[in-house]
C-alpha positions in Angstrom: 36.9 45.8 -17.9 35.5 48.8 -19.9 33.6 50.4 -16.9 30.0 48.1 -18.2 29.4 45.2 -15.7 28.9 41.4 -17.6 25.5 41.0 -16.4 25.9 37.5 -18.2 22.5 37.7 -20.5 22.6 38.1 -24.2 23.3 41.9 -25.5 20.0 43.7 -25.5 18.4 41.0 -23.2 16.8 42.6 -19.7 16.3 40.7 -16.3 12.7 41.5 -15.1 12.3 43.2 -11.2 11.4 41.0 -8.8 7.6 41.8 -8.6 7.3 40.7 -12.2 9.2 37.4 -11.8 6.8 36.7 -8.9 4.1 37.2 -10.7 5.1 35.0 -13.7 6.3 32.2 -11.3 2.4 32.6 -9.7 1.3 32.0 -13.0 3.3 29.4 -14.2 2.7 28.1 -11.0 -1.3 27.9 -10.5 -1.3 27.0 -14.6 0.5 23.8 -13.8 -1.3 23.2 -10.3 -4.7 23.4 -12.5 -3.0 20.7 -15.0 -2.0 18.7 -12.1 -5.3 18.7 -10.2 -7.5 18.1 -13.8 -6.3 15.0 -13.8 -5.4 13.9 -10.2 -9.0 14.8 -8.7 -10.9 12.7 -11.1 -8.7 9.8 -10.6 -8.8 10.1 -7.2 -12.8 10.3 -7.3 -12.8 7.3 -9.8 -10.7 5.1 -7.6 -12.8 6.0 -4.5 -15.9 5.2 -5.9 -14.5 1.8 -7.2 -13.3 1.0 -3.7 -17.3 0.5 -2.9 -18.0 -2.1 -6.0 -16.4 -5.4 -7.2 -14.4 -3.9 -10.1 -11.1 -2.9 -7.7 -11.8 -6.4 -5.7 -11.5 -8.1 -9.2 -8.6 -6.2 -10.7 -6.7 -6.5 -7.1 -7.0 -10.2 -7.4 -6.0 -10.9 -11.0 -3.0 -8.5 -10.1 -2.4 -10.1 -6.9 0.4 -12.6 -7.7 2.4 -9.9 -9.6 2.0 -7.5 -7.3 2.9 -9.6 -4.3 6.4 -10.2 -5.4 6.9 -6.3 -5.2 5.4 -6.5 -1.5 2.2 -4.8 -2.9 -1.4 -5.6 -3.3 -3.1 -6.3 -6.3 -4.9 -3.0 -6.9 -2.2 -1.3 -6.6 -1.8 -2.3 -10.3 -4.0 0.6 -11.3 -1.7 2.9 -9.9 1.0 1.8 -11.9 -1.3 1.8 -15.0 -1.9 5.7 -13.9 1.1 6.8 -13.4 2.9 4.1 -16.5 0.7 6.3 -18.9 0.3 9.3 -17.6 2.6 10.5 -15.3 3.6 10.5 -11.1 0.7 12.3 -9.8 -2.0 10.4 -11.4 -0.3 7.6 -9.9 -0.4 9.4 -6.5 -3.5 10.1 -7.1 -4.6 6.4 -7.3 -2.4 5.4 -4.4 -3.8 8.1 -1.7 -7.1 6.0 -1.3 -5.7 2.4 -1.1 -4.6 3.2 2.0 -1.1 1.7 1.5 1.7 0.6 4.3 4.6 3.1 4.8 6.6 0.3 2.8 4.2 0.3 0.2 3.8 3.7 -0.5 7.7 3.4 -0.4 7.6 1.0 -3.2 5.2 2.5 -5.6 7.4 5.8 -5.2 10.8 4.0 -6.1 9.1 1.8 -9.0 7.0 4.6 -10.2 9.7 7.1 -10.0 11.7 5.1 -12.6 9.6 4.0 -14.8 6.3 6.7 -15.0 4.8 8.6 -18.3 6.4 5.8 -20.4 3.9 6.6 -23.9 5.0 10.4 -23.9 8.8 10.1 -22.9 9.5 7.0 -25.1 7.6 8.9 -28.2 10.6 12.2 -27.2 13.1 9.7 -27.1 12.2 8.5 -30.3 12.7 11.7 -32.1 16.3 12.3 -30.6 17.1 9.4 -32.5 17.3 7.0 -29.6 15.2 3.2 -29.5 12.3 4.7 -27.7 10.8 1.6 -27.2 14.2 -0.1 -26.2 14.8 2.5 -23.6 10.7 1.8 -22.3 11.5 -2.0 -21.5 14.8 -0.7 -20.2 12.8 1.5 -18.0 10.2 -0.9 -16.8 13.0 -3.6 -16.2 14.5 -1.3 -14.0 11.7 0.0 -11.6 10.8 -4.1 -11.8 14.6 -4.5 -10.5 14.3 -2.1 -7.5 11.3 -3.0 -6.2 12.8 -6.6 -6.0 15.8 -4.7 -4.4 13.5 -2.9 -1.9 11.6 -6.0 -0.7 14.7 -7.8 -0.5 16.1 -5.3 1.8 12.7 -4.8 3.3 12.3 -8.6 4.6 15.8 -8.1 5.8 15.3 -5.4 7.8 11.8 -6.9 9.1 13.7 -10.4 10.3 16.4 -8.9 11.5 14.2 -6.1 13.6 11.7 -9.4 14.9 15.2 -11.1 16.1 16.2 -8.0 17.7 13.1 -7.6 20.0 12.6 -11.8 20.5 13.6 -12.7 23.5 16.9 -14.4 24.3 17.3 -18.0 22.9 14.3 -18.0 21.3 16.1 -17.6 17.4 
């Protein structure tokens, strides 16, 4: 070396104190938190109040039979609407007042997490020059693939947990 320490940043390129990259993490931070909670709140709300009317009764049973394969009931179809089009936590944000099982919390996570904010990443992955809409049904086939997975694995572990605690001989 020449005596000058490689601080690894391009020449002429400072590294801000530590009180100023707090601060702009704080920023970035509560700027994201307000994007988040613009559209989470509402949804939540919106759900809420169509818990108390025959909209979320209707919707859950024309989604029913889908959603039952996956272990899940039919409203939970509007979560995956939420969070297919927009993103996770508008999906979350749905989910919170169904007042889903462990499992099915479980479920919308692992689906969700494979296969969320399908309009805005497909239209990116058009632009690299990849089949946007290819990679989209990919996607969906996917997230459809694990929940099968999971609630395969779930029934296993449900029968095999109910032989565990039957009594002897009674299989």
């Amino acid at each position: 070396m020449d005596g000058h320490e490689s601080t690894g940043t391009a020449a002429g390129e400072s590294i801000p104190d530590i009180p100023t990259r707090i601060r702009t993490g704080l920023s970035a931070g509560f700027r994201t938190s307000i994007k988040i909670i613009k559209v989470s709140v509402p949804l939540y709300v919106a759900v809420t109040l169509l818990k108390g009317t025959p909209f979320l009764d209707l919707l859950g049973e024309v989604f029913a039979p889908v959603m039952g394969i996956f272990g899940l009931p039919g409203e939970a179809a509007f979560a995956f609407v939420a969070a297919f089009l927009l993103n996770l936590y508008a999906g979350i944000a749905v989910i919170v007042p169904l007042h889903l099982t462990p499992f099915q919390v479980t479920q919308c996570g692992l689906m969700m997490g494979v296969a969320h904010n399908l309009v805005v990443e497909g239209g990116v992955l058009s632009t690299t020059g990849a089949r946007g809409g290819v990679l989209t049904v990919c996607r969906l086939v996917i997230a459809c693939a694990a929940g099968l997975l999971l609630r395969g694995l779930w029934s296993l572990w449900e029968s095999a947990a109910s032989r565990a605690m039957a009594p002897p001989g009674h299989w």
